[in-house]
C-alpha positions in Angstrom: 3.3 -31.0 2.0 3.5 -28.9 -1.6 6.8 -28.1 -2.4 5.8 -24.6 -3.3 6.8 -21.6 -0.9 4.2 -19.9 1.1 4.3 -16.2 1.9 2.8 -14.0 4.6 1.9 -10.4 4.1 0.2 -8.1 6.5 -2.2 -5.4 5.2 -1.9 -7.1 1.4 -5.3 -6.2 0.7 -3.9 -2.6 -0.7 -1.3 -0.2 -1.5 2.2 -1.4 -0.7 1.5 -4.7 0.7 -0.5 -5.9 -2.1 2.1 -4.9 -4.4 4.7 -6.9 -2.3 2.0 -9.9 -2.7 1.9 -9.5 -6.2 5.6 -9.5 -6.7 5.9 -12.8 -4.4 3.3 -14.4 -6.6 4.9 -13.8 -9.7 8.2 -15.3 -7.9 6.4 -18.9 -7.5 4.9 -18.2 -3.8 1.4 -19.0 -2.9 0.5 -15.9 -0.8 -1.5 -15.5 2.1 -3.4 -12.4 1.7 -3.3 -10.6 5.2 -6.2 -8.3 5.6 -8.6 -7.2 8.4 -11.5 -7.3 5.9 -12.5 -10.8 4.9 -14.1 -9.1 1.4 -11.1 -6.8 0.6 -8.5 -9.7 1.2 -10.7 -12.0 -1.0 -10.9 -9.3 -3.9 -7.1 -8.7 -4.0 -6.4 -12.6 -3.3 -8.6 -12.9 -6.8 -5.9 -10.8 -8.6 -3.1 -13.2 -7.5 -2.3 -16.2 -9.6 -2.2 -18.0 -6.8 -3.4 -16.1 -3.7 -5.6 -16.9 -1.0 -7.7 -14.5 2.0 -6.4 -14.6 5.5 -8.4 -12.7 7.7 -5.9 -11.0 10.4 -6.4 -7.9 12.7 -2.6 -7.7 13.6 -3.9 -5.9 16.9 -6.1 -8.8 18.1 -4.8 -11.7 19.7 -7.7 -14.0 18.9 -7.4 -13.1 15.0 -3.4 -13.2 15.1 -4.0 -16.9 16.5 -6.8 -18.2 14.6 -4.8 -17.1 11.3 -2.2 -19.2 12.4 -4.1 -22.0 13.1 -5.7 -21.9 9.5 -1.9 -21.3 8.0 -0.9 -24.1 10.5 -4.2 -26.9 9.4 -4.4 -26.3 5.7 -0.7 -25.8 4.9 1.9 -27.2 7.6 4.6 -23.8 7.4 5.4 -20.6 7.0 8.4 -19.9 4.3 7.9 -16.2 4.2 6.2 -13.3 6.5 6.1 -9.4 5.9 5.0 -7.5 8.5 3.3 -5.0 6.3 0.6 -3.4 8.5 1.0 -0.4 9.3 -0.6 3.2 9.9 0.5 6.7 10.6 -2.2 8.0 13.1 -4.2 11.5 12.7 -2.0 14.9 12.2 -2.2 17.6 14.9 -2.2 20.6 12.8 -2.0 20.7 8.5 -0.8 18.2 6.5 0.8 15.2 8.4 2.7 17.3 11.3 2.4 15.1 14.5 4.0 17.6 17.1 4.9 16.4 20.1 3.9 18.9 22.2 0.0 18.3 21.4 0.0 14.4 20.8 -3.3 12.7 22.6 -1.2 9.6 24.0 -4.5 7.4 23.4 -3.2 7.9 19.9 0.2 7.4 20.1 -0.9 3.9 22.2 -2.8 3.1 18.9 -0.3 3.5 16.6 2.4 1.7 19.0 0.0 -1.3 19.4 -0.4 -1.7 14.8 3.6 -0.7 14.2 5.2 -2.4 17.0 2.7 -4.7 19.3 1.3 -5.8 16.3 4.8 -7.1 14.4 5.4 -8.8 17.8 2.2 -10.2 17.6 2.1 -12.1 14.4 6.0 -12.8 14.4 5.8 -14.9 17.9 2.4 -16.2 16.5 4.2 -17.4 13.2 7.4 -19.0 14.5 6.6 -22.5 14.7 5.4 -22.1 11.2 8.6 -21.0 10.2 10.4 -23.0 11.8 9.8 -25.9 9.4 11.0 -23.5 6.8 13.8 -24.6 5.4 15.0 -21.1 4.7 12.6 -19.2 7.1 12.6 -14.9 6.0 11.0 -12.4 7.8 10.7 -8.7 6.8 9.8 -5.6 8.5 8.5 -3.0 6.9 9.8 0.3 8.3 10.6 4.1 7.5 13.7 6.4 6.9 12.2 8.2 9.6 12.9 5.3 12.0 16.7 6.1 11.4 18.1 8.7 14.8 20.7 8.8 12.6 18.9 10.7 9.8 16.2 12.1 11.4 19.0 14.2 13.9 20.8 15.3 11.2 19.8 18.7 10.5 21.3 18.7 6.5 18.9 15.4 5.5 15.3 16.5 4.8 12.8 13.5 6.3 10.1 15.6 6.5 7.4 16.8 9.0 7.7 16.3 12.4 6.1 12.9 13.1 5.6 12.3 17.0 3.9 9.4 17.0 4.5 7.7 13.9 8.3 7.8 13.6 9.3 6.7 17.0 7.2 3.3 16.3 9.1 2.7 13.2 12.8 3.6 15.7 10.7 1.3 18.0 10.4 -1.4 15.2 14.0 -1.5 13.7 15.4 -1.8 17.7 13.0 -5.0 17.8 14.1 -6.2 14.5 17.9 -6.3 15.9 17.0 -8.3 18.8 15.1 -10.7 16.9 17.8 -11.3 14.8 19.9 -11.9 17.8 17.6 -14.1 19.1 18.2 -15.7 16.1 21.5 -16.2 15.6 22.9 -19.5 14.7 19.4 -20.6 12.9 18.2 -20.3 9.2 15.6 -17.6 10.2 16.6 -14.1 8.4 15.0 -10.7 9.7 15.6 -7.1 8.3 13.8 -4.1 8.2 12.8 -2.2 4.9 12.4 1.1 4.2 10.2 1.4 0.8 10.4 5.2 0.7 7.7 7.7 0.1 4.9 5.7 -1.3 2.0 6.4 -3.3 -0.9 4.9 -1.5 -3.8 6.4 0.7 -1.5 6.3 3.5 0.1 9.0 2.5 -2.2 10.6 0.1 -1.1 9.3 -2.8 2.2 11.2 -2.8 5.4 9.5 -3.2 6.9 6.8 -6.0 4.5 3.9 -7.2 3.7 0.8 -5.0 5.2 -1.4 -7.3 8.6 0.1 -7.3 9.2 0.3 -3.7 8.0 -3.0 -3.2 11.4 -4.3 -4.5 13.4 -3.6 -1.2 11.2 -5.8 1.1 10.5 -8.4 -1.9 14.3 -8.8 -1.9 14.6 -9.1 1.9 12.0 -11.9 1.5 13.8 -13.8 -1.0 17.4 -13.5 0.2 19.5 -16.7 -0.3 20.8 -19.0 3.2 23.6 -17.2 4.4 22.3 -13.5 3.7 22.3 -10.2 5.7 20.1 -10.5 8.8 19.3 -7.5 11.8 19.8 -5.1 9.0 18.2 -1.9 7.7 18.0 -1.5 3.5 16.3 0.3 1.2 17.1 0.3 -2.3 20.7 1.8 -2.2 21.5 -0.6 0.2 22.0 -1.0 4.2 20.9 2.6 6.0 21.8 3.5 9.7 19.9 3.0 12.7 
């Protein structure tokens, strides 16, 4: 078995989670590039110096599992995994106002079964493979918006009302803490990220540039034994729940 670290990412085909890629790469990881499309993943893999396609549809089991089996048959472990995936789910109004009042709860189900079910997914499907880790990370991507804490405070601005997509990220960051329990007394590290406002489709192309808020969960990925775990961070630092 290669000596070299291997590395995870969800959704790595684009955008944030192929900037988080990239910056593993260039730290000496051979990266699985997670991607629903076997094409896209094999075009962004190509940009990698060392950087392979993984096909994975984080919201099917049979792709979660057969991803694994490929990670588990042609490498042996799992060193790293970012849990990258993510979407926000359609508006109900202008720009990306999600009220409440008006959500279609087939949508909401959607965006649950990507942001939450599908974390759960991979991470359970991943475990033995990390496991044999020797200094196992896992990282959440997340949201400011998952924080109560900020989002009730009427004096911080996190913008539009989000019904569907910010609970799953609150939803996230609970599940992130009881992994972490679960997983106290091993080597296995898990935090939750919050990049910021990004500048990717996802959000329009409004926010700061993928490959500056990739250094919160590139950090959380490479954190030494003994580091923070069942945290929240984002560049500043630990934020609250």
């Amino acid at each position: 078995m290669s000596d070299t670290p291997i590395a995870l990412v969800t959704g790595a085909n684009k955008g944030l989670g192929f900037e988080i890629a990239r910056g593993l790469s260039a730290l000496g990881y051979r990266v699985a590039v997670g991607a629903r499309d076997r094409a896209r993943g094999e075009a962004a893999a190509k940009e990698l110096p060392d950087a392979f396609a993984l096909p994975l549809d984080v919201t099917d089991d049979a792709s979660v599992a057969a991803a694994a089996a490929t990670l588990r048959d042609e490498i042996g472990r799992l060193d790293v995994l970012v849990n990258n995936a993510g979407i926000s789910g359609p508006p109900t109004g202008d720009g990306w106002e999600q009220d409440p009042t008006a959500l279609d709860l087939d949508v909401v189900r959607t965006v649950v079964d990507t942001n939450v079910y599908g974390v759960i997914r991979v991470t359970n499907a991943m475990l033995p493979l990390l496991r044999r880790s020797a200094a196992p990370r896992i990282v959440n991507v997340s949201s400011n918006v998952a924080s109560l804490t900020l989002q009730s405070d009427p004096g911080v601005n996190v913008g539009p009302v989000m019904a569907a997509y910010s609970p799953t990220k609150t939803y996230l960051n609970a599940v992130t803490v009881h992994y972490a329990r679960q997983f106290a007394g091993t080597d296995i590290l898990i935090n939750a990220a919050c990049p910021g406002l990004v500048a990717t489709d996802f959000t329009g192309f409004v926010g700061r540039p993928p490959r500056e808020a990739a250094a919160t969960p590139i950090r959380l990925a490479t954190l030494p034994n003994g580091g923070p775990t069942g945290a929240f961070f984002n560049d500043e630092g630990v934020l609250p729940w």
